[in-house]
DOZALO-557987 format. One record per residue (C-alpha): x, y, z; residue in one letter; residue number from 1. Coordinates in pm, 1 decimal, padded with zeros to 6 digits. Layout:
SITE         X         Y         Z  resn  resi
SITE         X         Y         Z     A   NUM
...
***
This chain:
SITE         X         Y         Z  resn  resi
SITE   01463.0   04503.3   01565.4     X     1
SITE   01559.6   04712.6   01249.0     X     2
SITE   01353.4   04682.9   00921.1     X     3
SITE   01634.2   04501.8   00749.6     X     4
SITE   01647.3   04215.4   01007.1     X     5
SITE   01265.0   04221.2   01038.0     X     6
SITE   01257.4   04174.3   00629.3     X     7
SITE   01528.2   03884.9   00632.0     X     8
SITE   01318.9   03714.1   00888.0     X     9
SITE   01015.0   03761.9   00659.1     X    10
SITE   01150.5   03627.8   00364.6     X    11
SITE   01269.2   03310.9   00622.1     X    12
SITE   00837.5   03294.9   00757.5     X    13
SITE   00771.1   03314.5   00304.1     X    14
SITE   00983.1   03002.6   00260.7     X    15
SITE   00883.2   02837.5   00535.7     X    16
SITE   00516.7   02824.1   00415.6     X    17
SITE   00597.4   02813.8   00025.0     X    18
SITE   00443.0   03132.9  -00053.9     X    19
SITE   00645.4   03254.9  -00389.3     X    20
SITE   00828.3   03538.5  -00371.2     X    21
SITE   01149.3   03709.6  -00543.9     X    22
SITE   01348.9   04016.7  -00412.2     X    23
SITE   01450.2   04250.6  -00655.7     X    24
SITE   01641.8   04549.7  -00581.2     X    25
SITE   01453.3   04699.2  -00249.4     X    26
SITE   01138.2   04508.0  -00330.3     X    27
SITE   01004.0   04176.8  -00230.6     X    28
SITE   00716.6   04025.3  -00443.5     X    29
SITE   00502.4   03817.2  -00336.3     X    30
SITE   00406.8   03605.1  -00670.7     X    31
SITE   00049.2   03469.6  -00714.8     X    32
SITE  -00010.2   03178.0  -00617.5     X    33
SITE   00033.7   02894.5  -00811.6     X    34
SITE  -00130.0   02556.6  -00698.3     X    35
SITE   00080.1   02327.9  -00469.4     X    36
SITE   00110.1   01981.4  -00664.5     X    37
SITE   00254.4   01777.6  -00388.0     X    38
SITE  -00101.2   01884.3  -00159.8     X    39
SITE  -00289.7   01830.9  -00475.2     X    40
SITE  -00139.2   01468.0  -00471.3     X    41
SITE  -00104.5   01419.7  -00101.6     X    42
SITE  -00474.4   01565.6  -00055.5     X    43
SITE  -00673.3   01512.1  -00325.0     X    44
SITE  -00563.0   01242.2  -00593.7     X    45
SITE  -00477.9   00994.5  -00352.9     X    46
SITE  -00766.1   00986.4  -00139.6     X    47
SITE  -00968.4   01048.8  -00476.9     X    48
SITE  -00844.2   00696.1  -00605.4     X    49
SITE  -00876.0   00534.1  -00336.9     X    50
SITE  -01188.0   00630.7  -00245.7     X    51
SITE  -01310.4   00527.8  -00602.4     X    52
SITE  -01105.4   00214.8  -00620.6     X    53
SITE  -01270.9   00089.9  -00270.9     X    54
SITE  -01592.9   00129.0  -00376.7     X    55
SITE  -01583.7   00008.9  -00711.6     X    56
SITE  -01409.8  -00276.9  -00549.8     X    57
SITE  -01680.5  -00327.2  -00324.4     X    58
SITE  -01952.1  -00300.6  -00547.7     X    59
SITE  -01815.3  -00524.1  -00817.1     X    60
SITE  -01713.6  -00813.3  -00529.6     X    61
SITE  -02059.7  -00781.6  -00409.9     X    62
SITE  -02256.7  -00826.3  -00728.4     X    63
SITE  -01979.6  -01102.3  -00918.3     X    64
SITE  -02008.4  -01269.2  -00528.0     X    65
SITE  -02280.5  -01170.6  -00320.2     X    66
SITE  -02320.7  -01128.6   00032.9     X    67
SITE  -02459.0  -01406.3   00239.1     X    68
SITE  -02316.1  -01352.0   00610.5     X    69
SITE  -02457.5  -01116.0   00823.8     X    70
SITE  -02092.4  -01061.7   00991.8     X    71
SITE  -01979.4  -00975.9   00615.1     X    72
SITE  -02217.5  -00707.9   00496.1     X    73
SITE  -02103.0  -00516.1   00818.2     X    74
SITE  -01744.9  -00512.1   00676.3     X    75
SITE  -01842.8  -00445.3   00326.1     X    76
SITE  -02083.9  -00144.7   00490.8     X    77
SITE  -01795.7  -00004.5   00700.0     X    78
SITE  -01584.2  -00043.8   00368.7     X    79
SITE  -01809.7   00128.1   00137.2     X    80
SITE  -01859.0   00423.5   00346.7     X    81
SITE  -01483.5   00443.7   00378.5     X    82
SITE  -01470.9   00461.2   00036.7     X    83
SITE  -01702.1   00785.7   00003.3     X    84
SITE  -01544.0   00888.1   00317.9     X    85
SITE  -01244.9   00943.2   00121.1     X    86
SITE  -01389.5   01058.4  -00175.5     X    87
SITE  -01553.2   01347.2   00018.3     X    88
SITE  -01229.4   01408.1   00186.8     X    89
SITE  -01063.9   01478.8  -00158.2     X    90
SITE  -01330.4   01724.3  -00263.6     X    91
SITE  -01299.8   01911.4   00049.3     X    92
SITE  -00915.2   01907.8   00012.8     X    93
SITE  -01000.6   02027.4  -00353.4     X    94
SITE  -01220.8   02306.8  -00207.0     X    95
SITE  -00922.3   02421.3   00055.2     X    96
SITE  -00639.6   02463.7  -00211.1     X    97
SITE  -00860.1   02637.2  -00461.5     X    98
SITE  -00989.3   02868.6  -00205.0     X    99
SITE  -00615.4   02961.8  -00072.9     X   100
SITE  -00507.0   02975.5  -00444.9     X   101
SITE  -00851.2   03258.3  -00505.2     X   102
SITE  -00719.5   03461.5  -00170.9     X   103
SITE  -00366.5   03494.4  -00309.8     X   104
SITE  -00462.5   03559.8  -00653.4     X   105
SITE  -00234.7   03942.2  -00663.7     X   106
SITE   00091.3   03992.6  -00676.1     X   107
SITE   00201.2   04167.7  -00371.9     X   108
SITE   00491.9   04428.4  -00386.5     X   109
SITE   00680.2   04581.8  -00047.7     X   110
SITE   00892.0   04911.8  -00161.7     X   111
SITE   00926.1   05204.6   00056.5     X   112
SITE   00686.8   05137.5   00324.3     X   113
SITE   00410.6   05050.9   00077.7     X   114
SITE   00208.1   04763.6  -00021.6     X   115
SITE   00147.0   04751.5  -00429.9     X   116
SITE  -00169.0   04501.2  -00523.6     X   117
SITE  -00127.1   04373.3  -00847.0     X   118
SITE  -00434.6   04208.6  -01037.0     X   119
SITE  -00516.1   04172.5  -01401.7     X   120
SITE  -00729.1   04501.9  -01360.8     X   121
SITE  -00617.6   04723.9  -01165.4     X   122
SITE  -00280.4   04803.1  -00969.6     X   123
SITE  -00380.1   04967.0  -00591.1     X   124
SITE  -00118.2   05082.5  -00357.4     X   125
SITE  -00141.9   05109.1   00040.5     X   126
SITE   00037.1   05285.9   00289.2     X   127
SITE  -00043.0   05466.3   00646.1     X   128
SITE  -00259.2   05730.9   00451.5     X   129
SITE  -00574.8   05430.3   00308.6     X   130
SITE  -00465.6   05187.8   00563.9     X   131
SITE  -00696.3   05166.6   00845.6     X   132
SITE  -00578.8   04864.8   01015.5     X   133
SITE  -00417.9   04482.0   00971.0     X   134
SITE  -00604.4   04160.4   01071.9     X   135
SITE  -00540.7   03786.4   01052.4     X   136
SITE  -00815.3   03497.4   01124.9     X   137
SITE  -00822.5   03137.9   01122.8     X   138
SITE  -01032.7   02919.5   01001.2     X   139
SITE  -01023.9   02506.7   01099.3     X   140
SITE  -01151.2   02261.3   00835.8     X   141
SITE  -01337.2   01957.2   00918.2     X   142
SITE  -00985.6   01755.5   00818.0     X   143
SITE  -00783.2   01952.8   01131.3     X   144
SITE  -00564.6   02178.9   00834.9     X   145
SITE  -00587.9   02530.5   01015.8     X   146
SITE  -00643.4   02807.6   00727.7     X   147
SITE  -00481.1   03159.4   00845.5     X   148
SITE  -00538.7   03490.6   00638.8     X   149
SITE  -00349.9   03805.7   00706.3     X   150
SITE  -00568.3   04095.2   00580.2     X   151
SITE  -00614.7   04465.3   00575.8     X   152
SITE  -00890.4   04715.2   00605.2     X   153
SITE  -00853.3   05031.7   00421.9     X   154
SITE  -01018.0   05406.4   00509.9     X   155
SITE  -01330.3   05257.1   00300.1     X   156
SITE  -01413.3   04978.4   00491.4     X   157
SITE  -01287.2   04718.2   00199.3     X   158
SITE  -01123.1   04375.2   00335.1     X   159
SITE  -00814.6   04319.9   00127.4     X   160
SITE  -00598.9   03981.8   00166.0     X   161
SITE  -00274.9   04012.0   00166.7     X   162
SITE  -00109.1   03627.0   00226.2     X   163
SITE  -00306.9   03313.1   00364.8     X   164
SITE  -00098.0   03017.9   00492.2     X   165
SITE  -00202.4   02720.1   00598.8     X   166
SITE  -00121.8   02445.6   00896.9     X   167
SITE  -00186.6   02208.3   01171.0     X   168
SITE  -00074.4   02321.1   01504.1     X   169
SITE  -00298.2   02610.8   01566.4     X   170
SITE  -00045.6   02783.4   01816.8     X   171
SITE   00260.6   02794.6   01552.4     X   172
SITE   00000.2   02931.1   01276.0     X   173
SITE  -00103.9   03217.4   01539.3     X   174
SITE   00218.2   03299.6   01611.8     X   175
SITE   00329.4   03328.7   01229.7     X   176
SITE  -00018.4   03526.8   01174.4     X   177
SITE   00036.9   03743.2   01442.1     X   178
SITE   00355.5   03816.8   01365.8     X   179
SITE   00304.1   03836.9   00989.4     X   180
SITE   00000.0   04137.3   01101.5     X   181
SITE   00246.4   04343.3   01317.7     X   182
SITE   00523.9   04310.1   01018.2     X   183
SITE   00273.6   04451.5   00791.8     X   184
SITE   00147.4   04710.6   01057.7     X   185
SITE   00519.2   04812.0   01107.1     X   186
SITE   00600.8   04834.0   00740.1     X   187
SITE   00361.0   05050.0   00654.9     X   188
SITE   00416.1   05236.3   00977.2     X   189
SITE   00096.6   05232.5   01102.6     X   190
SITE  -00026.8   05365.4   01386.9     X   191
SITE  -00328.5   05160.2   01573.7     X   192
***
């Protein structure tokens, strides 16, 4: 497969798991990340109010009512813990997106088979020369959302993100990391 078919299918695997990105000229930038409303909603207000709403609920029926069945406290129990169930669902939701937002923090820019990190500091570019190798890992939450990180290692020994992506069938997030990793490795005609 030639580089230009290998970069239109790229910019296809970008869209496909929101990361932002604009082509301009020859280069494609990969834009920091911003966060994702629609997970903040789905993942974190939603189960946030709810959470709070159930066990405020409880807690108010209980003391404006009491409890006097034994059958009764067991579904109040259950209930309550639901309710902080949730709630701790929604900070660990909240934990996930700002942790993805922190690894994509640099703007990324592909031009002639080299890799341009962008942050408020400092501007670093990589190629086949400070490029030791390209990695990806994943890393499952405790709510089944599958975390994958496509890094590299540079000459120095440094770990250096370059795009993490999340989902929730393991083997399609592999596949996408994998192939994300030998993209990179080809682009910057690496070696190993």
């Amino acid at each position: 497969m030639n580089l230009k078919s290998q970069i239109s299918l790229f910019e296809q695997k970008l869209k496909r798991h929101k990361i932002n990105f604009t082509k301009q000229d020859e280069r494609i930038i990969i834009k920091k990340a911003s966060i994702d409303v629609q997970q903040l909603l789905i993942y974190f207000t939603i189960p946030l109010i709810l959470g709070v709403g159930i066990t405020i609920g409880i807690l108010l029926f209980i003391i404006f009512y009491g409890i006097y069945l034994p059958k009764i406290r067991i579904v109040y129990g259950l209930a309550f813990l639901s309710g902080f169930a949730l709630i701790g669902f929604a900070y660990a939701s909240l934990h996930r997106i700002r942790k993805k937002k922190k690894e994509n923090h640099a703007s990324k820019i592909l031009f002639n088979r080299k890799l341009t990190i962008e942050t408020k500091t400092k501007e670093t570019t990589y190629n086949a020369e400070n490029v030791a190798t390209i990695k990806n890992t994943i890393k499952i939450h405790g709510d089944n959302i599958l975390t994958g990180t496509v890094f590299l290692i540079d000459k120095e020994g440094n770990k250096i993100t370059i795009i993490s992506i999340e989902g929730f069938k393991s083997n399609h997030l592999r596949d996408d990391l994998v192939w994300f990793e030998n993209f990179f490795k080809n682009y910057l005609e690496l070696t190993s």
